[in-house]
N, C-alpha and C positions, 0 to 999 in steps of 0.2 A: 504493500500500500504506500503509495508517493504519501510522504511528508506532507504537512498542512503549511499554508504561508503563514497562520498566527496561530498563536498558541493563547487562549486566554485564560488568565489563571485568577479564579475567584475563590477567595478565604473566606468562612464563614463560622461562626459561632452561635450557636442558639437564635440562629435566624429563620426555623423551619414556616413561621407566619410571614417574615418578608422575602425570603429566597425566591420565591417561584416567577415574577414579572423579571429579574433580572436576569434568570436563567431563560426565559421566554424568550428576554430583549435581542439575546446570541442567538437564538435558533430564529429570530424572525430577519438576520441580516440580509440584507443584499449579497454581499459577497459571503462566499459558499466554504472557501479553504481554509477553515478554522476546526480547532478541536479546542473544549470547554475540559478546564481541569478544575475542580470543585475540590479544594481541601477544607475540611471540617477540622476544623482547631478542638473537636474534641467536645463537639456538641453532646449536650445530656436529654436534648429536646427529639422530637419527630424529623430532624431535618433529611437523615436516611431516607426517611420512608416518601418527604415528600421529592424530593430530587430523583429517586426510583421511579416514580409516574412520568420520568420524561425518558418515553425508550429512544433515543437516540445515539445509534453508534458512536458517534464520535465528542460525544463525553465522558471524562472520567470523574470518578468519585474517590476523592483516601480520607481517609481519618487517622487521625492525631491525636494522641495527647496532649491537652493545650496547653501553647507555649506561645500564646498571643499571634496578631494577626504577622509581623514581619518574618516569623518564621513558617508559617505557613505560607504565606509568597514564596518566602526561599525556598521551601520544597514544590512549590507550581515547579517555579524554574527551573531547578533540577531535574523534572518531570516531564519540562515544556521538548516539543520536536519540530516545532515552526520556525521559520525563519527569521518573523519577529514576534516577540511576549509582548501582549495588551494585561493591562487587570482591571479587573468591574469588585468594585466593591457591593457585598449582598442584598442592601437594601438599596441600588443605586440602579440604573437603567442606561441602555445607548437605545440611540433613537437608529431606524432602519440603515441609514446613509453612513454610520461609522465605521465601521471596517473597507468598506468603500472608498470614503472620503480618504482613511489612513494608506490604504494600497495605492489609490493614482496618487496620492503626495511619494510615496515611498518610490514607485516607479521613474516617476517623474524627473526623480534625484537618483536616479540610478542606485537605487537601493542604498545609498548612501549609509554608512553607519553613525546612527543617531538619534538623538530622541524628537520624537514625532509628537506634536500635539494639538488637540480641538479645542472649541470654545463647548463650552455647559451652561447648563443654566439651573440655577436654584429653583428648586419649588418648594417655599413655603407654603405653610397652612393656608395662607391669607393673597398668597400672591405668587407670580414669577420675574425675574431675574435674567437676562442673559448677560455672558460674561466672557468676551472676548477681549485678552489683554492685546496691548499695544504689541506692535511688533518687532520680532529682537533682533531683529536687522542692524550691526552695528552697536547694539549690548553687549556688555560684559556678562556672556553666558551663565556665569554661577550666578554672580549679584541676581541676575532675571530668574533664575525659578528658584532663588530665597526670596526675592523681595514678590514677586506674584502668584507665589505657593500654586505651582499647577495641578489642579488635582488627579491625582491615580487614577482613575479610570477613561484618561483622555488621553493616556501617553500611548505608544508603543515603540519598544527599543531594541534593537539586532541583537540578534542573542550572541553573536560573537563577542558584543560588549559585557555581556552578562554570563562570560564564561567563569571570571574572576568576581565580579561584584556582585555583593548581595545586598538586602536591607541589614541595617544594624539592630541589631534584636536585644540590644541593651535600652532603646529610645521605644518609648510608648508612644510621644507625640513630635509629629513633622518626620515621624522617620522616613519619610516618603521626599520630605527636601532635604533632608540630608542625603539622603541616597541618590538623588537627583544632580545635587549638587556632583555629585562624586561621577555621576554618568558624563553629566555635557563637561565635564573638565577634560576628559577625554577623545571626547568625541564631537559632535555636532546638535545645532538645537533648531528646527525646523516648525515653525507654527502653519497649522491650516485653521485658517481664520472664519468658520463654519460652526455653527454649536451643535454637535452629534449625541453629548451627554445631558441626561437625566438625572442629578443631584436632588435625593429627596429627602428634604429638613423635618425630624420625626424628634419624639422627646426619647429615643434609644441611640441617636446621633454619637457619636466621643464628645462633643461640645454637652452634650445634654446631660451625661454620664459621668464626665469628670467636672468638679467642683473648680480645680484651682489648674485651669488651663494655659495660664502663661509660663509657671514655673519650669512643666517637660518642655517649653518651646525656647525658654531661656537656655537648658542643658542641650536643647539640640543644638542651636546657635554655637554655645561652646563649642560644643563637637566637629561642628563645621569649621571654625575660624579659628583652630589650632591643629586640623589635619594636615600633615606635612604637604600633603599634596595641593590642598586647598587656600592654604593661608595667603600664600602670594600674589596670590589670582583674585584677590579681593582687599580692594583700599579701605586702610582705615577709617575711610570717614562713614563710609560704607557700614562696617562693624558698629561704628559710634550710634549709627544715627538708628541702625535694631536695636542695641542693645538698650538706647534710650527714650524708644518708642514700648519695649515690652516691659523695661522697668515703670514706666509710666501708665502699663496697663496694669501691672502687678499694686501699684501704691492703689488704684483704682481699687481691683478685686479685694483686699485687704478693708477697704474705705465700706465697701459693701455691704460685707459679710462683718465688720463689726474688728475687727480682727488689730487694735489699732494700736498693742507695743509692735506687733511684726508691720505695719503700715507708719508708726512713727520710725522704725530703722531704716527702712525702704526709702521714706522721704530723708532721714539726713544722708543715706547713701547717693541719692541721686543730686541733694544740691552739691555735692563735695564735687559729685561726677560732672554737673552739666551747671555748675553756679550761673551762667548767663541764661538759661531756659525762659523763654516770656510768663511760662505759668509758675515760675516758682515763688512768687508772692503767693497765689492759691494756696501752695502746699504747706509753704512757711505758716499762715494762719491756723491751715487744719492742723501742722506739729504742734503749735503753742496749745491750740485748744484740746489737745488729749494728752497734752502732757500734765503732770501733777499741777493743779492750782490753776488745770486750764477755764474752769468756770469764772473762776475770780478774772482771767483773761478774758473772755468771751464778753462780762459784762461790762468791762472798761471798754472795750472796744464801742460797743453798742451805745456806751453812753456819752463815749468821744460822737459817733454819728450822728444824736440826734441833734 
């Protein structure tokens, strides 16, 4: 049996109630020379039984013991026999035109080795979203898929690239730009400016699930901007200006959830880091007010105002 041109590999855990449209969405493509590898990270749910009702050859099914979603990619791709690896995440959909759309880009470019990618679009509860970044024509390949976090299920990459590279199964969150990062530094970064994917916003999401969501996105950052291979390929100011956009989400989350001696260290760490910032009067204020005797503060101020 000739070899497929994509291999798609979709991770799944106790998603046997949203699996089935995404599994759908691959057998309703256009284009035809793909095989679907479904790794079950070790579901305790029906998911077996519902991916069993899809008789089609050229799907496979393994299960795992779970060891979260980056290791289960990494064993797709170990698994994959196509030319080039796509991934769909399980509660997530492509729309008819994507593997389509990804082959005459890939053709196009003479198969070029590289990471390929579509525009998506959000689907809220309440609404949709498309989302077609600028084009990295002339970008600095890593800075672009850190700073516009392309999502997983819109890339496809030669697997000769992914002979050696896997996800890093140390990172829970962006391990997908860090890994990305580590792909186009090698390679090529190719945008088709078309929205093929279906991103669908549920309260089972990783945003919905994890509480304190910038902390894993701060260590992936690390991870990135001290990788020997990586570091040089990306300017300081670059580095500065994440790291001081996510500690700014972090004094936020902290502000929230109530959290405010770890939100008072946040804030004097960041005026030491960024003392000229326009908002750090804001923050200045909020440190004084949850600091010890900050009410006695809060009422001088107010009675300066009136």
């Amino acid at each position: 049996m000739q070899n497929p041109f994509f291999s798609v590999v979709l991770p799944t855990y106790n998603r046997a109630h949203l699996i089935s449209p995404a599994i759908q969405s691959v057998i309703n493509q256009q284009f035809t020379g793909w095989e679907l590898i479904i790794v079950d990270d070790g579901s305790t749910d029906n998911t077996r039984e519902i991916v069993s009702k899809f008789n089609v050859s050229n799907i496979r099914y393994i299960w795992q013991t779970n060891q979260e979603r980056s290791a289960a990619r990494n064993k797709g791709i170990e698994l994959a026999s196509g030319s080039f690896i796509c991934f769909l995440d399980s509660d997530d959909t492509w729309r008819r035109n994507h593997l389509e759309a990804l082959f005459q880009a890939i053709t196009l470019n003479k198969e070029k080795p590289a990471l390929y990618f579509t525009g998506m679009c959000w689907n809220f509860p309440e609404n949709k979203q498309d989302v077609i970044f600028k084009s990295p024509e002339g970008e600095n390949p890593v800075e672009y898929v850190i700073a516009n976090q392309i999502g997983t299920p819109t890339v496809s990459i030669n697997h000769t690239i992914l002979k050696e590279l896997r996800f890093n199964t140390s990172l829970r969150i962006n391990e997908d730009v860090e890994f990305f990062a580590r792909v186009v530094a090698q390679s090529g970064l190719i945008q088709i400016p078309v929205v093929t994917v279906d991103v669908i916003i549920h309260p089972e999401n990783t945003k919905g699930l994890v509480k304190d969501f910038v902390s894993p996105q701060i260590l992936a950052m690390k991870t990135i901007f001290q990788n020997p291979t990586l570091k040089n390929r990306i300017s300081d100011s670059f580095k500065r200006k994440v790291f001081k956009n996510l500690r700014h989400q972090l004094i936020n989350y902290y502000s929230d959830t109530e959290q405010f001696p770890a939100m008072n260290k946040e804030i004097l760490r960041f005026l030491v880091s960024y003392p000229f910032d326009a908002g750090n009067k804001v923050k200045l204020v909020s440190l004084l007010y949850h600091m010890p005797g900050g009410e006695i503060i809060k009422s001088v101020i107010r009675s300066l105002k009136r």
